[in-house]
Structure formats: structure tokens, C-alpha cells
N, C-alpha and C positions, 0 to 999 in steps of 0.2 A: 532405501529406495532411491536409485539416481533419479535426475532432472527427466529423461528420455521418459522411463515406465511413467512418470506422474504426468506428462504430458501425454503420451499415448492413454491414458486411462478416462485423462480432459476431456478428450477430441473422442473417444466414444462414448463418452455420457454424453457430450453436443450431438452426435450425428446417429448414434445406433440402438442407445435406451430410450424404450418408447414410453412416454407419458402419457396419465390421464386429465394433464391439465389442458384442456383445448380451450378455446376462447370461451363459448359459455360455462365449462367448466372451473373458468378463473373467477365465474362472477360468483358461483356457490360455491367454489371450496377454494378458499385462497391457497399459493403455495407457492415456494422460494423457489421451487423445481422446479421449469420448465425449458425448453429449447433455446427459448429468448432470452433468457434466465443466465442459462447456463455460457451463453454465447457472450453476453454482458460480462458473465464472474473472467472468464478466461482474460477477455480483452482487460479488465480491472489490473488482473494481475500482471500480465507481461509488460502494459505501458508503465503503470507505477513503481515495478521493479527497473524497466527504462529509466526512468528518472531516477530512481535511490542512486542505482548505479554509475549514473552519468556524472552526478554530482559527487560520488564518493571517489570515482576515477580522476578526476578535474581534481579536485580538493587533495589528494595523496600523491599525483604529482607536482605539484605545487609547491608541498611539503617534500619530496624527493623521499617518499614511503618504501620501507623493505617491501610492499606489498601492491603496488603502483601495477603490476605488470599482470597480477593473478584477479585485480580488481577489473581494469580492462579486458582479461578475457572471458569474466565474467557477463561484461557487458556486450561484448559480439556475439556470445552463444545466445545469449537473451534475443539478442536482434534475430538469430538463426531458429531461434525457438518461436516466433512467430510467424515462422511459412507455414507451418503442415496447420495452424487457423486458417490463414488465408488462405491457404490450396483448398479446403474443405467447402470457402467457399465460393472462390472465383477463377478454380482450376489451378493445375502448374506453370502456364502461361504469367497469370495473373501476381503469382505467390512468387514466380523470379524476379518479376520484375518489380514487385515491393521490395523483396529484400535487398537485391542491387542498390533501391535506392536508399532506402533506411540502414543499411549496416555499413554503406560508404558514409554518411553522416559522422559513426560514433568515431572518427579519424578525426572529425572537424576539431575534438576536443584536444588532442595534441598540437594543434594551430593556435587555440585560444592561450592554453598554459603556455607555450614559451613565448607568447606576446608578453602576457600579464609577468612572466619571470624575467624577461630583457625588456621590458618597458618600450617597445619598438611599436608604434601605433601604427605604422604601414603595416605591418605584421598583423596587428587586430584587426584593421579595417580589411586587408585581406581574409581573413580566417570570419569575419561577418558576411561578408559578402558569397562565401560558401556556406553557410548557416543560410543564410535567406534562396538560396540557389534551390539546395534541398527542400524549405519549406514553398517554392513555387512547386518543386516538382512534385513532391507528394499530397501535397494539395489537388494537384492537376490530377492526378493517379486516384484518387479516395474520389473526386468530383465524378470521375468518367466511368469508373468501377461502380459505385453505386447510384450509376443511373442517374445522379444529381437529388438523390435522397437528402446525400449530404452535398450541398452544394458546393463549389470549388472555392467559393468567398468566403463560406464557415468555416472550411478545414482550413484555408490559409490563415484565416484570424486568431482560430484555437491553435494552430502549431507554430502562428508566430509568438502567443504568448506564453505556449511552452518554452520556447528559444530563451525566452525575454528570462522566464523562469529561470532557468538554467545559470544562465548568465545574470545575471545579478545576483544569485546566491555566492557565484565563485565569487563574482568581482566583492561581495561585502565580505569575504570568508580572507581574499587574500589580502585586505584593508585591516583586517583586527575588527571588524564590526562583527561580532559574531551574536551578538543578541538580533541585529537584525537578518543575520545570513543564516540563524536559526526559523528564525518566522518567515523569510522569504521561500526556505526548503517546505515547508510546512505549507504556504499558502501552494507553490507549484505543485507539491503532492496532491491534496486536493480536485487541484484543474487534472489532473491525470485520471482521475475518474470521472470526471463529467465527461472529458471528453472521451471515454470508453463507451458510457451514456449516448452520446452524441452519434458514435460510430454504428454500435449496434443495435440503436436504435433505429438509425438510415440502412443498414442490411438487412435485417427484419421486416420493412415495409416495404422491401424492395423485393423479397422474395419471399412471403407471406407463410405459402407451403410447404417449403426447406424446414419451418420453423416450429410448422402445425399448428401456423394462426394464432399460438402465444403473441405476447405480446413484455417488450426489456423495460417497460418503464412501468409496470404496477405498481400498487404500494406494495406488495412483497420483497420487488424485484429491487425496487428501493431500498427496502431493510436489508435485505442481502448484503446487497452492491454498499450500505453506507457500515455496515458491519463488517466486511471485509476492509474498508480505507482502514477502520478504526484498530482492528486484530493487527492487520500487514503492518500498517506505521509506526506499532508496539514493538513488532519483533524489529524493524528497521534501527528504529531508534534504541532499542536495549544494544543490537549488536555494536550499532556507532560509538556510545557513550561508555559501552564496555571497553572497548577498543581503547578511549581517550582516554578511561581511568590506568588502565593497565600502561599506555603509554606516557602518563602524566602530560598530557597536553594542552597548553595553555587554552583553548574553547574547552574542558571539559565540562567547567560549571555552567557550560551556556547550554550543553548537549544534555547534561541532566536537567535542566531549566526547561528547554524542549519537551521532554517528558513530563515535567509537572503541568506542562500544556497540556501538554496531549492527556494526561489521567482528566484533568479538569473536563475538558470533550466529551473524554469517557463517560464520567461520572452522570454530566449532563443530560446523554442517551441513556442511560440507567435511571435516573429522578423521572425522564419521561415517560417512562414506560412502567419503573414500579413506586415511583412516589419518591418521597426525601428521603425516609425510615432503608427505602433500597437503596439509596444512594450513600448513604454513609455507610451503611453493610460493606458495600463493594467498595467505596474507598479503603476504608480499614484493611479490609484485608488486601486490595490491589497494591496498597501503598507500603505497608511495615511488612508484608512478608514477600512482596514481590520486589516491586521497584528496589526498593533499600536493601533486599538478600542481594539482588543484581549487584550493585555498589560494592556490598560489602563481599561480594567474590571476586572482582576486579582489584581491587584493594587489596584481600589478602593477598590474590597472586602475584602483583607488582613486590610485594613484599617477602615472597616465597613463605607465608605463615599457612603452615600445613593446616592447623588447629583454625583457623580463621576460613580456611575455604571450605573444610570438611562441616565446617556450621553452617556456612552459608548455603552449601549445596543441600544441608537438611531445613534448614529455614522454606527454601524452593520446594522442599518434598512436601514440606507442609501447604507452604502455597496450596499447591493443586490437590493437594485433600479438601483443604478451605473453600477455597476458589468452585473447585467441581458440586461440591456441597452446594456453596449460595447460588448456582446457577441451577442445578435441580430442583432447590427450596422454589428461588424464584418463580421456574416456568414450572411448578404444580406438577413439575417432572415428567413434562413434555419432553423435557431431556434430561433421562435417565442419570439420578447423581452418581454413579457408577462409570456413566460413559462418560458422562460431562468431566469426570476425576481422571482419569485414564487421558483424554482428550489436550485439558490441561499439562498434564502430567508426558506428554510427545513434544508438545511445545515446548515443554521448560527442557528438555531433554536435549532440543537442536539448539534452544538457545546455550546452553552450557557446551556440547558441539563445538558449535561454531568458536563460542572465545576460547576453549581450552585447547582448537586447533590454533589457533590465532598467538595464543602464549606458547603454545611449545613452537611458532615459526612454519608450519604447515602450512601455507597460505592456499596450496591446493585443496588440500581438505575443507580447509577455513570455508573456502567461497562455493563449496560444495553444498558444504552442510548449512552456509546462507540462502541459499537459493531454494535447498531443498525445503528447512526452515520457513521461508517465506511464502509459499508455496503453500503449506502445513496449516497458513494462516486462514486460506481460502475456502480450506474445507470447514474450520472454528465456524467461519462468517455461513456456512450455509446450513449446519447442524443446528445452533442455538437461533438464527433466524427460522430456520423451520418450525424449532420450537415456539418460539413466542409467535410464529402467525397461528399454529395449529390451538395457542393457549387463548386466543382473542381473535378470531376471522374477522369479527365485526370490523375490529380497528382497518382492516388490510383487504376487504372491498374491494375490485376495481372503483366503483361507485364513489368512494371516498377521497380520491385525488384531486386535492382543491386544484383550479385553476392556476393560485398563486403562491405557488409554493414559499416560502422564510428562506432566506439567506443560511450559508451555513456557520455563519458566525466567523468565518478563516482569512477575513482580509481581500488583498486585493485581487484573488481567482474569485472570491463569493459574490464582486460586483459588476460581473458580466451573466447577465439573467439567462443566457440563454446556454452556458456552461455549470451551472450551479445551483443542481435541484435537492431539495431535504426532504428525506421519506415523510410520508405521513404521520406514521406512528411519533414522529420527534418535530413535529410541528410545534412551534409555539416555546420550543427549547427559552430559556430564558439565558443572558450571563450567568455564570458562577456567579455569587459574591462573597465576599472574604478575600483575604491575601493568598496565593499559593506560595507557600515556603520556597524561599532559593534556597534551594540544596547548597553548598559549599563543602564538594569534599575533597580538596585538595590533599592529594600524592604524593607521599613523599617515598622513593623507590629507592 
């Protein structure tokens, strides 16, 4: 399925499937569905695929990557893939004149790279100074579009520290800091869905009945939206780290380090929701037969060890037997261990996709089956969140959304309060404790 049909499929579940979730019927039957819902998941995914993008385009030329030029076009179609949202709902008017000014931006990022590769600071401070140009204008665009829902000072402050994001991941990526231009990717990922939160949140209350009086911040809408960060950031980072095994690239063990973040995350929303006894379940198996098959297929391929990938890619089959299993056990099979298996089992299938376009040199394909991939991830986060609201309604309430919601534990995006809300259901999320293992699997090709 190309990028177009799963976009076209987006945008009529948002504007032509009708729901029965209306506003009082959100307060008796909670549900991941609805308008506002639905309008929240879309925006999730096209900004924070903006951002994977922007940063992996920046980062590969930098690096002067065989794949610099298929990663970039990946990131203009992304920009172009976000009109027919916006036309849906501020007309063709509205939806050109977004994308003029958002897909002229991702050019800014050829300005930043050959400052940072010729060390020419007239060059940066030029190439800044169009970064902040763009985030006046679309600031000004988002303030006057929605009526000042979203005010013209919020959206300049969230998109200046997306900027900021952006930019200091390159700038510690092209330094050799890469433990922290892993955690800086991480925290900016993050802020890409609040402020998706932020956005569709202010077009929701600004056109109430477009929406059918849903509403994008319940606690379902929550669970959704923080189950989709958590799927999308998985498939982001397996294809990254895949990439950097198979290339032996000096940040690899920082990009599998990443990942040990990110299970930790994981894990932590799984303890909240089914106690410790489910969180070691799904470690276990997230971790020895997924993460580590990942590795261990990157690895054989750099190696050409036939015998070595044909395990690995059965090690993954197992996965998503396992995996589909303990999410059926879990949700009391709200989500059918059949489909949960199958579901799994599409994922692991674009993640293998994606790298084994990636190894054979396909970069078209490569960034096809990334997008599509990621994409993939969006429907994970609304099937198993349906499930676990449908398994516990009590939890997921309108009624139950504290006034002050917890940090999401991510650093410096989780310290701006009014970018960085944690669903209900994973309230009270504690630290991990224990060490999480630094991977170390240095490549030898």
C-alpha cells in the first residue's frame, strides 16, 4: 500500500466515518475513536515523521550518505502529505498557503549542513535567521487560521523549540556527542506530539461541529496519541540503528542505547497498566526476540552470513507469535491474539522492508517502505489502545483527567507544562530502576 491510499484512507476516517462517540457518549463509553481523536492520531504522525526526517536528512548529509538525496525526498513529500489535512480543514486557500510556507523550510536544512561542514558562521547565522523567519511565519499562519485557539505566541514558542530541537541534535551529532544527540532526538520527538496535542486541540474548539463535539485531549485520546509516540519511535529507531549496524557506524552503540531507552519507556507503560509480573513478560520478549533479532539481522547482513539472517528473520517470526500472544493474554482479548499476531507480524515485515531495501542499495524503496512502515505504526497505537480502554472504561473517563497531569519523564520537551501532557492511564509512571544494558555490538564488515 503506497503513502497516497493510507493517507486518503486517514482523511476519510477524519471527515466521512461517522461515530457514536459524541460528547456525552464519551462520558459512558470511553473510546480511542473519535473525530478529535482521529484528527489528533493524523497530526501525531506527519509532524513526528517531520522530525525523524529532518534530523536523519541533516545527519546523512553531514555524513555525505549514498542515501542523503532519497532521505530528503522523503521529507518534502511529508511536508506535501500534510495539505489534503489542512484543506479538510481550512480549505485550499488555507492548505497552499501552509505548505509554501512549511516545505520552503525543509531547504533551510541544506543551509545549516554546509555551515556546520565549512565551519563559516556568517553561513549559520544566515541559515538561522531563515529558521526563525519561517517559525514567525507559521506561527502567524496557525495564530490567524485558528481563530487564536492556538495563539500566535504558543505556536511561535512550540516551533521555536522545535527549531531549537532540531538543531542541537545535528549540532551534538556533528561534535561526536552522540549519547547526547541521542537523548536530544528523543526529547524533540516527544515535543512533536504535544504539539500535535496543542494544534488539534485549538481546531477542535474552534470548530466544535466539524468534529461532533468530540473532544482530542480525553484520557483515551491520550492513550492513543501516547501509544502511537511509543510504536512510531520503535519502528524509527530499529530502522536508524539497523541502518548504522549494517553500515558499522561509529554512533551505532549509541542508536542501540537509544533503544534501550526507549524499551525502558516502554516497559514503564506496560508496569502501569498491567502491574511488574506484565512488565517483565513484555520485556522478555520485546527485548531477546525483537530488539536483539533486529541486531542480529543487521549483523549478519554487513557480513553476508546467509545462515545468520535466515535466523534472525525466524527469531522476528517468533517475535510476533510471542508478542501477539502477550497482548491478547494481557487485554483479556479485547485484542484478539490472532489479530494482535497478524498486526505484529506487518510490522516486523516493513521493518525487514525497509533494511533489506536499504542493503541491497534501493533507497527508493528503502524510504517507501519507511514511511509506509511508520505509518503502520499509527494503526498498532489505535487497535491495542481501543483494546485496553474497552478492557477498563473506568480507568479512561472523561471524568478522570487530573487537572495536573506527570511529566513524561523525556527531559528538556517534558519541562514546558503546557507542551507535555501523560495520559491518565500511565499516571504516576515511576523511573525504571536497575541499569539498562549498553548494548555493544560492534561490526566488524
Amino acid at each position: 500500500m503506497n503513502m497516497k491510499k493510507i493517507l486518503i484512507m486517514m482523511m476519510a476516517l477524519l471527515l466521512f466515518i461517522p461515530t457514536m462517540a459524541m460528547a456525552a457518549g464519551e462520558k459512558s463509553q470511553p473510546t480511542v475513536s473519535t473525530p478529535a481523536a482521529d484528527l489528533r492520531s493524523t497530526l501525531d504522525q506527519l509532524l513526528s515523521e517531520h522530525y525523524v526526517l529532518a534530523v536523519m536528512s541533516m545527519t546523512k548529509k553531514f555524513d555525505g550518505a549514498e542515501d542523503a538525496e532519497q532521505v530528503q525526498a522523503a521529507l518534502n513529500q511529508n511536508a506535501k502529505d500534510m495539505t489534503p489535512a489542512i484543506e479538510s480543514v481550512y480549505g485550499k486557500e488555507g492548505a497552499a498557503q501552509f505548505e509554501e510556507i512549511f516545505l520552503a523550510h525543509n531547504s533551510y536544512t541544506d543551509s545549516l549542513v554546509e555551515a556546520a561542514k565549512s565551519g563559516d558562521e556568517n553561513a549559520r547565522k544566515e541559515a538561522e535567521a531563515e529558521v526563525q523567519e519561517f517559525v514567525d511565519e507559521l506561527s502567524a499562519f496557525l495564530g490567524t487560521a485558528t481563530e487564536g485557539n492556538l495563539p500566535e505566541a504558543a505556536a511561535k514558542e512550540a516551533l521555536r523549540a522545535h527549531e531549537d530541537d532540531v538543531m542541537k541534535t545535528f549540532d551534538l551529532y556533528t561534535e561526536g556527542k552522540y549519547e547526547e544527540a541521542y537523548t536530544a532526538m528523543r526529547e524533540g520527538y516527544a515535543r512533536m506530539f504535544t504539539i500535535s496535542k496543542a494544534l488539534s486541540t485549538a481546531i477542535v474548539a474552534q470548530m466544535p461541529e466539524k468534529f461532533e463535539n468530540t473532544k482530542a485531549d480525553t484520557p483515551a485520546a491520550e492513550l492513543r496519541s501516547n501509544l502511537n509516540m511509543l510504536a512510531s519511535e520503535h519502528f524509527a529507531l530499529a530502522a536508524i540503528s539497523m541502518q548504522k549496524g549494517f553500515d558499522g557506524a561509529e554512533d551505532y552503540d549509541f542508536a542501540t542505547w537509544a533503544e534501550d531507552m526507549h524499551t525502558a519507556d516502554f516497559k514503564a507503560a506496560i508496569v502501569s497498566i498491567y502491574g511488574e509480573e506484565g512488565g517483565a513478560q513484555f520485556e522478555k520478549v520485546w527485548q531477546s526476540e525483537h530488539i536483539t533479532a533486529q541486531a542480529d539481522l543487521a549483523a549478519a547482513a554487513a557480513q553476508g552470513d546467509e545462515e545468520g539472517i535466515k535466523a534472525a528473520k525466524e527469531s522476528l517470526g517468533m517475535f510476533s507469535e510471542d508478542f501477539g500472544a502477550f497482548l491478547g493474554a494481557a487485554t483479556e482479548e479485547n485484542l484478539p491474539t490472532a489479530d494482535a499476531q497478524a498486526a505484529v507480524k506487518g510490522h516486523e515485515d516493513t521493518v525487514i522492508s525497509t533494511f533489506d531495501s536499504y542493503a541491497a542499495k534501493d533507497y527508493d524503496a528503502a524510504y517507501t517502505s519507511f514511511r509506509e512502515g511508520y505509518a503502520y505504526m499509527y494503526g498498532v497505537g489505535e487497535a491495542l489502545g481501543g483494546a485496553i480502554v474497552k478492557q477498563m472504561p473506568d480507568k479512561f473517563m472523561a471524568e478522570n483527567m487530573p487537572s495536573d497531569m506527570p511529566k513524561t519523564g523525556m527531559g528538556g520537551a517534558a519541562d514546558n507544562q503546557s507542551l507535555n501532557i501523560m495520559l491518565a492511564a500511565l499516571a504516576g509512571i515511576a523511573a525504571l530502576t536497575g541499569a539498562i544494558v549498553f548494548r555493544k555490538k560492534a561490526m566488524n564488515k
